[in-house]
C-alpha positions as CSV (number, residue, x, y, z in Angstrom):
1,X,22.2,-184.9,159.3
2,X,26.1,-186.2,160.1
3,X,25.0,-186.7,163.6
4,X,22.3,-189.5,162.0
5,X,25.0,-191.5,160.0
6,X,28.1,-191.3,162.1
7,X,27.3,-195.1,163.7
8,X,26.9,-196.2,160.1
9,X,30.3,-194.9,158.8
10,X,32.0,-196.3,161.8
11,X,30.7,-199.4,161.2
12,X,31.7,-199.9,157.9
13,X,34.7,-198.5,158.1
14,X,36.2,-200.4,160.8
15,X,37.2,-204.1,159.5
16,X,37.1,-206.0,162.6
17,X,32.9,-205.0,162.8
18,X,31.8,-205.1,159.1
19,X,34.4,-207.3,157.6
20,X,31.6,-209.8,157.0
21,X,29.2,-207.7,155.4
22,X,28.7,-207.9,151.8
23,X,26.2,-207.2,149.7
24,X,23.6,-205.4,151.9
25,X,21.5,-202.2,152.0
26,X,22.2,-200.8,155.6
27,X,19.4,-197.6,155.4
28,X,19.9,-194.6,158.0
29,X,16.6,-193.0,158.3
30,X,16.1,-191.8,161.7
31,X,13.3,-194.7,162.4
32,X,11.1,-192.8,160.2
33,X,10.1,-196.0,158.0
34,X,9.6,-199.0,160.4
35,X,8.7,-201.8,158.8
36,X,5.4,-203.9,159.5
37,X,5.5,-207.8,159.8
38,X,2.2,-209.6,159.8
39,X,2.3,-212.6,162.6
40,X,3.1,-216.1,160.2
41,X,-0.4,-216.9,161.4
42,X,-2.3,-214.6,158.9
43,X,-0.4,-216.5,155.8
44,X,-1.4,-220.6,156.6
């Protein structure tokens, strides 16, 4: 939906807010795939 990438196209089209970003994958989904960090604990 346009309503769900509108902050993202702002963003990047604006220089003075993404005129430090390169070379990254900025994914609008909704917060339908949140991604799951183990505690650092788990890998020692």
């Amino acid at each position: 939906m346009l309503e769900e990438c509108v902050g993202a196209y702002v963003f990047l089209g604006t220089d003075a807010l993404s005129g430090y970003v390169t070379g990254q994958i900025i994914e609008v989904n909704g917060g339908q795939l949140m991604p799951c960090r183990l505690p650092t604990l788990l890998y020692r």
